[in-house]
C-alpha positions as a printed NumPy array, in Angstrom:
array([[  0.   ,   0.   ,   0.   ],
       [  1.113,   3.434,  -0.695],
       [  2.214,   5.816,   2.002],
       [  1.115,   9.036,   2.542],
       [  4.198,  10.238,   4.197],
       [  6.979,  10.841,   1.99 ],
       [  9.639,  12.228,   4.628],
       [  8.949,  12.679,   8.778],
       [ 11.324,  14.016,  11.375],
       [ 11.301,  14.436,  15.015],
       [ 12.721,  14.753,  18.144],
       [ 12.165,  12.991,  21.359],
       [ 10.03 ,  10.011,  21.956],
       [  7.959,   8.395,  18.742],
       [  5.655,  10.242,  17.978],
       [  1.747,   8.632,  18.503],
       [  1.769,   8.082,  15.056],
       [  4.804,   5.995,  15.044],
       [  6.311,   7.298,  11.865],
       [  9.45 ,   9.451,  10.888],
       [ 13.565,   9.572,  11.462],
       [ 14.49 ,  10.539,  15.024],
       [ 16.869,  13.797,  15.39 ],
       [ 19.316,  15.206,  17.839],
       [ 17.291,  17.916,  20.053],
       [ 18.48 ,  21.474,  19.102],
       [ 19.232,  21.043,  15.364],
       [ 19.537,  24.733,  13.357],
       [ 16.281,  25.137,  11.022],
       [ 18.922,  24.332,   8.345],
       [ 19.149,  20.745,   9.18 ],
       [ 15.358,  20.448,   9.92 ],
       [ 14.642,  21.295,   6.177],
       [ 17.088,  18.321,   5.229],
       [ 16.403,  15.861,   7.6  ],
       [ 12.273,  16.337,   7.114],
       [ 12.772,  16.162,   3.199],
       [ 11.564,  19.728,   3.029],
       [ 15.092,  20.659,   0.587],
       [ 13.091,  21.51 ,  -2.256],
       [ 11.37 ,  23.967,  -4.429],
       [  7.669,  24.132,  -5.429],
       [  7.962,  25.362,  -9.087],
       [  5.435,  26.331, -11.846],
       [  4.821,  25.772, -15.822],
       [  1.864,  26.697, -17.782],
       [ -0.623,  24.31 , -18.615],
       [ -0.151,  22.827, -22.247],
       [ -2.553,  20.038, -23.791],
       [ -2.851,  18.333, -27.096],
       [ -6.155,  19.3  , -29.332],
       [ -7.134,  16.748, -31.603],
       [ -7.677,  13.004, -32.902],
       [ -5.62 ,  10.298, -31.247],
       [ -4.252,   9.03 , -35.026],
       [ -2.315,  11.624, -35.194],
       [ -0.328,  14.663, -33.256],
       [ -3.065,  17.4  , -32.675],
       [ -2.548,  20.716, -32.021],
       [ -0.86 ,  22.202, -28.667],
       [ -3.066,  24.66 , -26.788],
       [ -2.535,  26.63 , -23.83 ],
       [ -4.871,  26.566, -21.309],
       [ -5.185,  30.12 , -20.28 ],
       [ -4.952,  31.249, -16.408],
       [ -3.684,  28.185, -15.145],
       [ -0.609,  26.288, -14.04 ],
       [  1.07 ,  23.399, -13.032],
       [  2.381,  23.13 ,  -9.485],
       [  5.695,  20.864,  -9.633],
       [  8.542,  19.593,  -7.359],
       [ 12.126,  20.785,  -8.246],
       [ 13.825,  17.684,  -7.261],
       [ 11.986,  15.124,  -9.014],
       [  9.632,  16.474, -11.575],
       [  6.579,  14.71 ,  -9.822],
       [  3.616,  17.046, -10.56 ],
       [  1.755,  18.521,  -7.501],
       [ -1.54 ,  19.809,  -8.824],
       [ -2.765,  22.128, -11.588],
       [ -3.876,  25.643, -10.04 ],
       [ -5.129,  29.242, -11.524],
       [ -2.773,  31.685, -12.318],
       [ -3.638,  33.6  ,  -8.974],
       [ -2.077,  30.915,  -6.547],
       [ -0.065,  31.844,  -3.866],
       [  2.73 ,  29.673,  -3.769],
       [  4.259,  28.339,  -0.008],
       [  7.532,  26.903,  -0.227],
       [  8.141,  24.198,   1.882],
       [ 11.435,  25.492,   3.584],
       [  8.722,  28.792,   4.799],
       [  7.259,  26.279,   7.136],
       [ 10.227,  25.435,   8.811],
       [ 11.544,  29.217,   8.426],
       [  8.551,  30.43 ,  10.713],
       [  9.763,  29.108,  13.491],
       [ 13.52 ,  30.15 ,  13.343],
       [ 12.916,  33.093,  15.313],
       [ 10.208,  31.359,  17.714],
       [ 13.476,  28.581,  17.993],
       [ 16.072,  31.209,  18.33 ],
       [ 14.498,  33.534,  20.892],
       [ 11.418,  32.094,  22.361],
       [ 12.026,  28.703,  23.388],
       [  9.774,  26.948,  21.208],
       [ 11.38 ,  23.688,  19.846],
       [ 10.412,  22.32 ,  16.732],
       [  9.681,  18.519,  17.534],
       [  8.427,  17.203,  14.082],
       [  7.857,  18.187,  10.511],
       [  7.397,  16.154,   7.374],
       [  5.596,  15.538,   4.103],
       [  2.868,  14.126,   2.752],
       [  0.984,  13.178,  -0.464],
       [  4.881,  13.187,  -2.038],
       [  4.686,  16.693,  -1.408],
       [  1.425,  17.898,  -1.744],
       [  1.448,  18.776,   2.065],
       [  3.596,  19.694,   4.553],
       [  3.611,  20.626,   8.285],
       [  6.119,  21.328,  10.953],
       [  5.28 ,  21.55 ,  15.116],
       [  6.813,  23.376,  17.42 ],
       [  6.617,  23.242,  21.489],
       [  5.522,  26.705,  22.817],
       [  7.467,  25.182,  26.033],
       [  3.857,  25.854,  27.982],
       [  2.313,  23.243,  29.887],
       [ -0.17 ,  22.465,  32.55 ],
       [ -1.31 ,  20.26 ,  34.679],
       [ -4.473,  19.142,  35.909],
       [ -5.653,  17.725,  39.281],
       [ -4.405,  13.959,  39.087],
       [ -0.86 ,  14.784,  38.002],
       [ -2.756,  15.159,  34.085],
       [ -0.404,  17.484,  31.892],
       [ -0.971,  19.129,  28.955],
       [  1.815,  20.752,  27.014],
       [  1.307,  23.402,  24.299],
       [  2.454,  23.627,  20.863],
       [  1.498,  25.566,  17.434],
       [  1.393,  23.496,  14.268],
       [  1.928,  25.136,  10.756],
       [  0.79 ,  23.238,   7.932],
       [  0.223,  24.302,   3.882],
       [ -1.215,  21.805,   0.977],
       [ -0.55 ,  22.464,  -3.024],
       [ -3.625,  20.618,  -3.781],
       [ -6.327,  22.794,  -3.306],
       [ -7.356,  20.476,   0.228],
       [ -6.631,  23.349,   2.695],
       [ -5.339,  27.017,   3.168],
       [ -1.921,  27.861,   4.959],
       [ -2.723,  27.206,   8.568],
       [ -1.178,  28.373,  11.613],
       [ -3.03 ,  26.719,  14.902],
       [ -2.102,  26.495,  18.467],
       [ -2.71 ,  22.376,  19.483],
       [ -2.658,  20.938,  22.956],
       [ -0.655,  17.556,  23.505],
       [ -1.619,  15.465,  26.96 ],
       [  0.811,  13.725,  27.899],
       [ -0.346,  10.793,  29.325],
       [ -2.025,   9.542,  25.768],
       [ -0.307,  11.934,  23.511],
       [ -3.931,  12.752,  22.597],
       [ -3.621,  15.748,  19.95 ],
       [ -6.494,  18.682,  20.175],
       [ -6.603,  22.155,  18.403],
       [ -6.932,  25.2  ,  20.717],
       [-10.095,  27.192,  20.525],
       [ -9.657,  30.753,  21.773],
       [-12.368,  33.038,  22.472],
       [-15.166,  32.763,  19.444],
       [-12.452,  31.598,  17.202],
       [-10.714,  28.466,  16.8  ],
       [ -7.508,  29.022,  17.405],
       [ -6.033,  28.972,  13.836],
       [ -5.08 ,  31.616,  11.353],
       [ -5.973,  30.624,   7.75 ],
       [ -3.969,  32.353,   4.838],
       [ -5.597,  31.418,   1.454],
       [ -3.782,  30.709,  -1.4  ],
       [ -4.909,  33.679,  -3.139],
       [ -2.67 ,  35.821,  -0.804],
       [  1.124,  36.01 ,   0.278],
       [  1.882,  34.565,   3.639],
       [  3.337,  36.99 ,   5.511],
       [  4.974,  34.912,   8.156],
       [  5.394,  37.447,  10.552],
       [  1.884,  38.84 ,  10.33 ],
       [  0.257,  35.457,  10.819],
       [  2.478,  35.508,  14.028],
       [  0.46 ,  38.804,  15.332],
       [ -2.711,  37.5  ,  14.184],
       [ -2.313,  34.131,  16.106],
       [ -0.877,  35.373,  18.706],
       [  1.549,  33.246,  20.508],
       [  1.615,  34.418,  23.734],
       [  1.16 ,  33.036,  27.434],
       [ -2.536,  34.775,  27.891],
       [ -3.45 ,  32.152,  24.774],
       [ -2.712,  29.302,  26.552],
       [ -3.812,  29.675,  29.888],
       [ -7.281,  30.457,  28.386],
       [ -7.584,  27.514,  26.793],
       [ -6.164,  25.459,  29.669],
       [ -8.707,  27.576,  32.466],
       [-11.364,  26.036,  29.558],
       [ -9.902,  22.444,  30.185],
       [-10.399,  23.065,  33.932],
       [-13.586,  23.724,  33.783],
       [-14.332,  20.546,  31.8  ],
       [-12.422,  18.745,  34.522],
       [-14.547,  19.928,  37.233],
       [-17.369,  19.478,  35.476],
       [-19.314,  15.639,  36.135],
       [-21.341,  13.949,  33.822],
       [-24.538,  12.021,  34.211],
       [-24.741,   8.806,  32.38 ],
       [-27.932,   9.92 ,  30.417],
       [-25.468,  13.108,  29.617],
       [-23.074,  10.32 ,  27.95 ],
       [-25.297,   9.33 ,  25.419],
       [-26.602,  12.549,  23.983],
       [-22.994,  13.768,  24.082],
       [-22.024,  10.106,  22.224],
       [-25.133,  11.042,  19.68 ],
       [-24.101,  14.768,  19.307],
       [-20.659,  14.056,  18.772],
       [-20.256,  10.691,  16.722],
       [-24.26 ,  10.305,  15.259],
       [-26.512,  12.569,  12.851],
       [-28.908,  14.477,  14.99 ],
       [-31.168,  14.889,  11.681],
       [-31.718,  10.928,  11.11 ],
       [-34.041,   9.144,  13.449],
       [-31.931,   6.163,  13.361],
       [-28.169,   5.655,  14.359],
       [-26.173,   3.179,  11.73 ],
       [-23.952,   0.294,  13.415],
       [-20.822,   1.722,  12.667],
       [-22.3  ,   4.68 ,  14.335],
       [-23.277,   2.387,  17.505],
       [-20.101,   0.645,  17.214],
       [-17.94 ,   3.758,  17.528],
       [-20.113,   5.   ,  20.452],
       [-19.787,   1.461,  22.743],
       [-15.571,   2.381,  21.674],
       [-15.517,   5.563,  22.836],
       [-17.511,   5.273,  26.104],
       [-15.033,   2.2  ,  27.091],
       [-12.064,   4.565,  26.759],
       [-14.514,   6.959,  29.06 ],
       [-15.289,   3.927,  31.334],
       [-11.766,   2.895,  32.038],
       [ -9.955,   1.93 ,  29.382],
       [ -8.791,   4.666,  28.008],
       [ -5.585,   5.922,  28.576],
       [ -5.766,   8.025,  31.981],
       [ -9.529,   7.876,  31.98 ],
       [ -9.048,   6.936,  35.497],
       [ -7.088,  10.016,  36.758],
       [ -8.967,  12.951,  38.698],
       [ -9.185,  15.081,  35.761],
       [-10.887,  12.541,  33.47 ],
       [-13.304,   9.758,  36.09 ],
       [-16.786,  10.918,  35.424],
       [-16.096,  14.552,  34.026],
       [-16.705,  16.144,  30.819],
       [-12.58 ,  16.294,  29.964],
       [-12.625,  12.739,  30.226],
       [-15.534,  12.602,  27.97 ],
       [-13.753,  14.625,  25.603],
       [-10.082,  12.834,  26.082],
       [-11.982,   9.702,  24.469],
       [-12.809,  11.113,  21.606],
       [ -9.33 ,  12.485,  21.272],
       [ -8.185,   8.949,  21.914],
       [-10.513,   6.893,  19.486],
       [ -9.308,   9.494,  16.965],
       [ -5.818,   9.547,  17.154],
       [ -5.617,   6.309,  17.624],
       [ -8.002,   3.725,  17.336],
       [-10.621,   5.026,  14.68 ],
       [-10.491,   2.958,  11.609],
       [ -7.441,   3.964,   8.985],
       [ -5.758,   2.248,   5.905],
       [ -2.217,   3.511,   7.649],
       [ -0.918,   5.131,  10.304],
       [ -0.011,   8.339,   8.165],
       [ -3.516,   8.619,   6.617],
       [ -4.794,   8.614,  10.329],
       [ -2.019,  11.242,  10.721],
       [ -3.575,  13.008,   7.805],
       [ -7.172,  12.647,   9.384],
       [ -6.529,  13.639,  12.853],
       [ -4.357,  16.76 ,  12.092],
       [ -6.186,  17.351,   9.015],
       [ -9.528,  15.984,   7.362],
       [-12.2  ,  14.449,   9.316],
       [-10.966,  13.389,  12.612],
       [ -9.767,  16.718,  12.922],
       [-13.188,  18.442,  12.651],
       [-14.566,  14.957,  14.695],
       [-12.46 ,  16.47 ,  17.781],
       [-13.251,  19.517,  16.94 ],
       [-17.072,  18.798,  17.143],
       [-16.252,  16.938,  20.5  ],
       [-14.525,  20.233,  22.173],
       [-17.816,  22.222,  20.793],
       [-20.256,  19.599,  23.078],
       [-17.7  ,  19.434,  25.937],
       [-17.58 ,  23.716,  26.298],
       [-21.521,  23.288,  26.033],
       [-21.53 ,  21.396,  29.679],
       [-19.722,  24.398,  31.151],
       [-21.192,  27.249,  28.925]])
């Protein structure tokens, strides 16, 4: 089976996902761009086709206001965009966090590609953590990530790491959720998506006073199943499918017990345990072809807007 990821480094232990080349701590962003596969150029050509009858050579024809997205190393095409695409490079994703490295004490922990090329992320550590009642920590970190396929905008968005499951979870903020999206149709502006995100202390600790609240917050059995339903089912169809029942009996036996630290103080009975299973059957249990395309899913597609959805019902307990 084909892999999504083309290159993957980190630092530290494995990643949840399993995947990539492990690196000294405290490599220069220089190194990073090698040793993620990131050491190459995203470069255009118009868009030519041939006109005419298979027999014989037909005409060549331009097709106006459009291009061809292709890598500098090997040729491989990316995707075919309009004229007006913004192009990212892939060593400005690494770039963005040479300052936040050099000064701030972020440290980049993994970056990588995937789709041969098509997308590409790097994460940082914002060196913020908390913890919980039950010894149940939480570290902070921002993830940038950009796709040459048309499947998402430039995104910069803070995401929370517990450490006792490595259970990933974007940070909502406010009315927002925590991200800044840059469309292709404009220049990132690194340092601008910086102020608009910003990546400061105040950030964090109001998405961790959230994750407090959650903690504090018990949950009535009959509560479990309309969150289950809100979270995993349709509202709109009077029915629920077995895959849909199946997932729900998963996700409340990581809420039960068997989830990873669903039996610390923070998680027994509360609604951050409640949401700390979804996180869980995401990341790591809900059906994939491959460990990268759950990578892909949980960071990206739909288990990404599945936990997303599951923060949404949690914040309603404690609205």
């Amino acid at each position: 089976m084909a892999h999504l990821v083309e290159n993957m480094a980190y630092v530290g232990q494995t990643p949840w996902h399993g995947l990539g080349r492990q690196l000294d701590s405290g490599l220069p962003i220089d190194d990073w761009v090698i040793q993620a596969g990131m050491d190459w150029e995203i470069q255009e050509s118009p868009v030519r086709f041939i006109a005419g009858q298979r027999e014989y050579l037909g005409e060549i024809k331009p097709f106006d206001d459009h291009k061809v997205l292709y890598r500098s190393d090997t040729h491989d095409p990316l995707s075919v965009v309009g004229n007006r695409y913004k192009v990212v490079q892939p060593r400005e994703i690494l770039e963005f966090y040479r300052d936040l490295t050099e000064r701030s004490g972020f440290e980049l922990e993994t970056a990588g590609v995937l789709k041969g090329g098509r997308k590409l992320w790097a994460l940082a550590s914002t060196g913020q953590s908390t913890t919980l009642k039950g010894k149940d920590t939480t570290k902070g970190y921002v993830l940038l990530a950009t796709a040459c396929d048309g499947t998402m905008a430039t995104t910069a968005q803070f995401t929370s790491v517990r450490v006792v499951c490595n259970n990933t979870l974007a940070v909502a903020l406010g009315s927002g959720s925590g991200a800044v999206k840059v469309p292709h149709r404009s220049v990132f502006d690194a340092e601008a998506v910086k102020r608009s995100l910003g990546i400061t202390v105040s950030a964090w600790d109001e998405f961790m006073y959230r994750m407090k609240h959650l903690s504090n917050r018990s949950v009535k059995d009959s509560e479990v199943r309309h969150f289950l339903l809100r979270v995993l089912g349709d509202p709109d169809k009077a029915s629920i499918s077995k895959g849909t029942e199946r997932n729900m009996a998963r996700v409340q036996a990581l809420y039960d017990g068997q989830g990873l630290g669903a039996d610390l103080a923070s998680s027994k009975g509360t609604a951050y345990g409640l949401l700390n299973a979804v996180t869980q059957f995401v990341d790591h249990e809900r059906r994939a072809r491959s460990q990268d395309n759950r990578l892909d899913s949980a960071w990206f597609g739909q288990g990404a807007a599945l936990k997303g959805r599951a923060l949404d019902e949690a914040l309603l307990m404690v609205a």
